[in-house]
N, C-alpha and C positions, 0 to 999 in steps of 0.2 A: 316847591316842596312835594315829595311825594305822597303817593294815597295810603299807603303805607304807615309814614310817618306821620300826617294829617290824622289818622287813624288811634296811633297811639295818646297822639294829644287829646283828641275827643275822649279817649278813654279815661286818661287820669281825668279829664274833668269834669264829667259824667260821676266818675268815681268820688272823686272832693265833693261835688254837691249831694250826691249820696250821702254820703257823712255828715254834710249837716242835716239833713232830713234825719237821719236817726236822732242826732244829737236833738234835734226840736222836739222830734216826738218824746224823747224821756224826759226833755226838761217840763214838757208839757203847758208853755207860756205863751202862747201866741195867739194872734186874737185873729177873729173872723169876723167876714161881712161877706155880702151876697151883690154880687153885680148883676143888671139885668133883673135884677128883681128874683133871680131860681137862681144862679152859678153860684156857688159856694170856693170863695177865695180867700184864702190866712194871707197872712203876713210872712211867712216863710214861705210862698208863691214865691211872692215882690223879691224877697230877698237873695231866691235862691237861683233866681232870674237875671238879677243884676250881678252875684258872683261870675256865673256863666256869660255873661255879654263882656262883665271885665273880663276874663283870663281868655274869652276867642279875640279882644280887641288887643291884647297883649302879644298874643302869638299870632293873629291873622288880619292885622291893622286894616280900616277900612273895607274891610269885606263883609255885606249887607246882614242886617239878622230879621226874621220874622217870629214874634214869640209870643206866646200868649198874653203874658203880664205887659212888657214893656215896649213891646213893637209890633202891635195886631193888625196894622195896615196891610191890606191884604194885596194892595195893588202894587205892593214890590213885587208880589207872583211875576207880574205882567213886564218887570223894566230889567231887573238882575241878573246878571251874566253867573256870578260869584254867590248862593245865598245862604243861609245858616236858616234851620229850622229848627226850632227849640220847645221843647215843652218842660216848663220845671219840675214839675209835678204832673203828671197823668194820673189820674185817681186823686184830686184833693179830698172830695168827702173820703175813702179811706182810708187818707193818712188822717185827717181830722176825727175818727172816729176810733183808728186803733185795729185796723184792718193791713194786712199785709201787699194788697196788690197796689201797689204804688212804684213809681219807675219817674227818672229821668229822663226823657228821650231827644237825642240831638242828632240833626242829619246835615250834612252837605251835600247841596246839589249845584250843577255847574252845566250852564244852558237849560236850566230845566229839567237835568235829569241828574237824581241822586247818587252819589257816588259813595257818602260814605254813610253806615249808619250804624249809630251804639244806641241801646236802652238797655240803663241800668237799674235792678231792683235792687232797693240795700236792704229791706227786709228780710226778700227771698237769696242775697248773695248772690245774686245770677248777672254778668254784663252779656248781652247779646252783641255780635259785632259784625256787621258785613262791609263786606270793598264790592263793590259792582265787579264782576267778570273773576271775583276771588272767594266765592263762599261766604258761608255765614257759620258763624263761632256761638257755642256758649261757655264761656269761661276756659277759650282756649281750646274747645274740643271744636270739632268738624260736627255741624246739624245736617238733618237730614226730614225732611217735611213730609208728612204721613203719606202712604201708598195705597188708603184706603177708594175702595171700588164702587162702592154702593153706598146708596146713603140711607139704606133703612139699617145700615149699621155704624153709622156714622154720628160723630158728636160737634155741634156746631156749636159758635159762639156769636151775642150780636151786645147790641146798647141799643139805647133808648135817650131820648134828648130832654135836656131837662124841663124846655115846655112842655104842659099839662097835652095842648091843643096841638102837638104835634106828635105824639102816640097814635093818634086813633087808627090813620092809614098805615101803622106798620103792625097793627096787631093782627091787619089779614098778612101779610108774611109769617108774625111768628106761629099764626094757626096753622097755614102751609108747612112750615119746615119742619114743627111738631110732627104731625100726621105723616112726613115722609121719613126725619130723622131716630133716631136710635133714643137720643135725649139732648140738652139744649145749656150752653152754660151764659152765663154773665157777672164778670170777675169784675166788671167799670175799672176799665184801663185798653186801650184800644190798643195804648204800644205791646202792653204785655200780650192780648188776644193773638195780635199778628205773632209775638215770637212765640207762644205755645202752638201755632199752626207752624211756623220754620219747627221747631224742634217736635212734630208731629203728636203733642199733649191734647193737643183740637182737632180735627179734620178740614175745616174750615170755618171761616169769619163771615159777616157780611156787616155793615153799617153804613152811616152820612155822617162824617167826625170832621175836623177843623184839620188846617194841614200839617200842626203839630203836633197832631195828637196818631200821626199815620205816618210819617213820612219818613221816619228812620225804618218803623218795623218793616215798614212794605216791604222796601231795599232787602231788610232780613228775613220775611219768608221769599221772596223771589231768590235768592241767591240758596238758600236751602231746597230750593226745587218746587216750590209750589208756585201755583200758578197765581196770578194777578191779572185784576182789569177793574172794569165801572161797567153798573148794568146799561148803562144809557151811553149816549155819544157825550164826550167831554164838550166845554168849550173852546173855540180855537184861541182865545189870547190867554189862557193858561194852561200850564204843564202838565198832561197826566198824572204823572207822578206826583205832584200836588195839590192837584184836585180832589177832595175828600167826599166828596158826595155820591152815593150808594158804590161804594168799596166793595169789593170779591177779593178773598184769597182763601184757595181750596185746592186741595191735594189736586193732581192733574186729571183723575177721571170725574172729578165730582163737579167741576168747574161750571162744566157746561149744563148738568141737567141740575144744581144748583140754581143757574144762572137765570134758566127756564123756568123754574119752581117758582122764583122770587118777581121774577115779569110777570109769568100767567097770576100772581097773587094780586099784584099791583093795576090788575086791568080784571079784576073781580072773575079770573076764571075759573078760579077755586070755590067751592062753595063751603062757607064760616059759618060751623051751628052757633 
């Protein structure tokens, strides 16, 4: 099949599980519980995880899935030629709460490197869509990833993990990139952050997310022209592109002395009143 056609199918099913995410939220019936003791998980996760695992095993029979809800083994990273990355929800607190930044986001990658990627908001109407070496789309128009130069005029975006004890080391970055940036967002949805940097609404991202909670947007700011990477050296038995842990993507000038900003922060060079 081509990446193409692969493409459109992701799209309509991105778009069906969209529609049920609205349809839940007006019915407004669904029950929650909390995995891990902080992760907040409804029932329209589950549900809307296991639609998406049916209709890619309908059209792409036996080709591997990693998802939050239903297949979080992480050690397919390391074995799949062929693998599906799914998140059903990105933002469940707020869809549970009645907030608009919620997204489906589903990616293909093939050896390790993503080829295709859709995140769809049904709130905000918006599908994001990239094919590696073909651009990235929203809702059918050509994106274009911010050309911003400096970053004391720049607007960045990050998250924060839901253990309590794993904030504390990142509040010297967000003290650093305050003090050098313009102003600072956090929308809690990492697919949408990457595509508001593709469609240049951010300057840049930075975070440590799970690999479906990244892996379609990445594909869609790098194909909109921003740039991507990880502050540290990856690991060699899984894929860049997969690896979720301290993420960069920022317009092309901002990359580097970003990149610096959030090291020298992380090695206490910065001094935190």
């Amino acid at each position: 099949m081509q990446l193409s056609q692969r493409l459109a199918t992701t799209v309509e099913i991105a778009e069906q599980a969209g529609r049920m995410i609205l349809e839940a939220r007006q019915k407004q019936n669904f029950d929650q519980h909390y995995k891990h003791g902080t992760e907040l998980v409804t029932d329209v996760d589950i549900a809307v995880d296991r639609f998406i695992a049916d209709r890619l095993d309908a059209h792409f029979p036996g080709e591997a899935r990693l998802t939050e809800e239903l297949a979080p083994e992480r050690d397919v990273l390391e074995q799949e030629s062929d693998l599906w990355v799914i998140d059903p929800i990105d933002g469940t607190v707020n869809f549970a709460r009645g907030l608009p930044h919620v997204a489906v986001s589903i990616a293909w990658a093939h050896s390790g490197k993503v080829q295709v990627g859709v995140v769809h908001a049904p709130f905000l109407n918006e599908t994001f869509t990239a094919l590696r070496g073909g651009g990235a789309r929203l809702n059918g128009e050509r994106l274009r990833s911010s050309l911003a130069t400096r970053l004391e005029h720049s607007v960045i975006a990050t998250g924060f993990p839901y253990r309590r004890e794993g904030r504390t080391p990142l509040m010297r970055r967000l003290a650093a990139v305050m003090d050098a940036c313009q102003d600072m967002r956090r929308c809690g949805s990492a697919a949408l952050d990457l595509c508001n940097v593709a469609c240049g609404r951010l300057d840049a991202y930075y975070e440590s997310v799970s690999p479906w909670d990244f892996a379609a947007g990445f594909l869609i700011a790098q194909e909109a022209g921003a740039r991507t990477g990880h502050l540290y050296p990856c690991p060699d038995n899984i894929p860049q592109e997969l690896y979720g842990e301290h993420i960069l993507a920022a317009a092309p000038d901002l990359y580097k002395p970003l990149k610096t900003l959030l090291i020298n922060a992380d090695e206490n060079r910065i001094s935190v009143s």
